[in-house]
N, C-alpha and C positions, 0 to 999 in steps of 0.2 A: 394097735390096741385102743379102743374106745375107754376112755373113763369115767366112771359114773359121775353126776352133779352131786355134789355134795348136800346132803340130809337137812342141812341146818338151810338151804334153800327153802324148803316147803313150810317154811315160818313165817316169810315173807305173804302177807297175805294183802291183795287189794281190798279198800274201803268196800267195795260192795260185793264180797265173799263173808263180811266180817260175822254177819251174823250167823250163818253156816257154821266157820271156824269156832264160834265163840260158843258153841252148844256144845264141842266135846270137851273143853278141854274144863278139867277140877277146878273145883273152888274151893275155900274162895279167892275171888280173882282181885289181882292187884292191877293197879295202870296209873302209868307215868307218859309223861312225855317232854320229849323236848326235841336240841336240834341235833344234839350227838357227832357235831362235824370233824373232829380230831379228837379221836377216843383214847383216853388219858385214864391215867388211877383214880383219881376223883369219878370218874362216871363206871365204871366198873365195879369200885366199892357200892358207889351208891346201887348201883343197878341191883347187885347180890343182896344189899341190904333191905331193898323193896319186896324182890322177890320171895325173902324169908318172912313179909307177912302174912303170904297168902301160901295156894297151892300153884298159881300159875300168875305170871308177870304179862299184860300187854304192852308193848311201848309204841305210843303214835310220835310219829318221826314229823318234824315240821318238815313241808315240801320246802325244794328249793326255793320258790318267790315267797312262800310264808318266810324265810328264814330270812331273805333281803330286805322284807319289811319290814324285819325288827330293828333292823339298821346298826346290825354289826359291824357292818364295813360293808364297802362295794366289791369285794373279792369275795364273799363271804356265801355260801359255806364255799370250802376249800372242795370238799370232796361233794359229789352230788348224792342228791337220793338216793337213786339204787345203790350205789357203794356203800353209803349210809346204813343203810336198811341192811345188807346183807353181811355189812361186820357187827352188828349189833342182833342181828338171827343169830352169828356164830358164837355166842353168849351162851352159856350151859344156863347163866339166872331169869333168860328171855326166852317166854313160851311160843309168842305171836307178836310180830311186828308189822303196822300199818298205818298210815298217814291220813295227814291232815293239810291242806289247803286254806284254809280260812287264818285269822290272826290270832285266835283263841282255837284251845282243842274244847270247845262246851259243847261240840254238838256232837264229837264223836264221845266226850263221855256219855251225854243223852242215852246215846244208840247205843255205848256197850254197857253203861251203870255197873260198873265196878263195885264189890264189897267193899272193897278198900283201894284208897286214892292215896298217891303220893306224888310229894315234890321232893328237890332240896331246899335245904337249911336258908337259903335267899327268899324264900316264900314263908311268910306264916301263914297258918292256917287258914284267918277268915281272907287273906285274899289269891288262895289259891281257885283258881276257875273249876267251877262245879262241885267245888266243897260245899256249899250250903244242899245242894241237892243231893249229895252221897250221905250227907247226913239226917236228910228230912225222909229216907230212906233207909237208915237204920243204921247203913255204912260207916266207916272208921274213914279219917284223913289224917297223914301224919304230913310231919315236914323236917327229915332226914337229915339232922345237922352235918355239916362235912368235915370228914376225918384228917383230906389233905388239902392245902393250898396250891389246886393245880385247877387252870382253866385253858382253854382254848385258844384264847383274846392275849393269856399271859406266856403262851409256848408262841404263839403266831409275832408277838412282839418282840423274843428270845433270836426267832430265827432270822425276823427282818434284822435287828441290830445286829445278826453277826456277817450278814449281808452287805451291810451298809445302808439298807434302808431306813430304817429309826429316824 
């Protein structure tokens, strides 16, 4: 028996499909990004909670060396991009998912200019990247205060100390 690939695959969308993809789907269009490496309640809330601004959510997934260069750690992300990308398609609140390369996502909001832009609660607004232009645009930027105390950094540190590495 052959199985089909799973639906929430065709989410997955390369940077330069983007602008194709991004003419069907309803507005208005919300976009977030980040590195999403071990997906936890904290990014899930948030994600649903993005989502409910608009009609459809984009998220640009930092690639893996953008995600090195933010200097999480050297192990860092855990899981790669495509893994990345494709648990964060299987998100009911995530319309289109696609990346970014560089050390800021400014150039992929450029190219997609969102109605509305979001971060979490760790960003205000004026220094979220490409908020002055979603705004000089007419656009909304929020900054999604966070409902739980769960990150990434703080399960990866849970699992080393039970490890013995800490």
């Amino acid at each position: 028996m052959v199985y089909p690939t799973p639906s929430f695959e065709d989410k997955i969308c390369p940077p330069e499909q983007l602008a194709e993809r991004l003419a069907a789907l309803p507005r208005p269009l919300v976009f977030t990004n980040g590195c999403f490496d071990i997906l936890h309640r904290g990014h899930v809330t948030y994600l649903a909670q993005a989502r409910a601004l608009g009609a459809s959510l984009v998220l640009g997934l930092n690639t893996d060396a953008s995600v090195r260069r933010l200097g999480k750690g050297d192990d860092r992300p855990i899981n790669n991009e495509l893994n990345r990308a494709a648990v964060l398609a299987a998100l009911d609140s995530v319309s289109l998912v696609t990346w970014f390369d560089q050390d800021t996502p400014a150039e992929l909001i450029a190219a997609i200019q969102p109605d509305v832009l979001v971060k979490g609660g760790d960003w205000t607004v004026d220094k979220i990247v490409g908020s002055a232009e979603t705004l000089a645009r007419g656009g909304q930027v929020h900054s999604i205060p966070f409902l739980f105390d769960t990150s990434t950094t703080k399960t990866l540190e849970k699992i080393r100390a039970s490890e013995g590495q800490a």
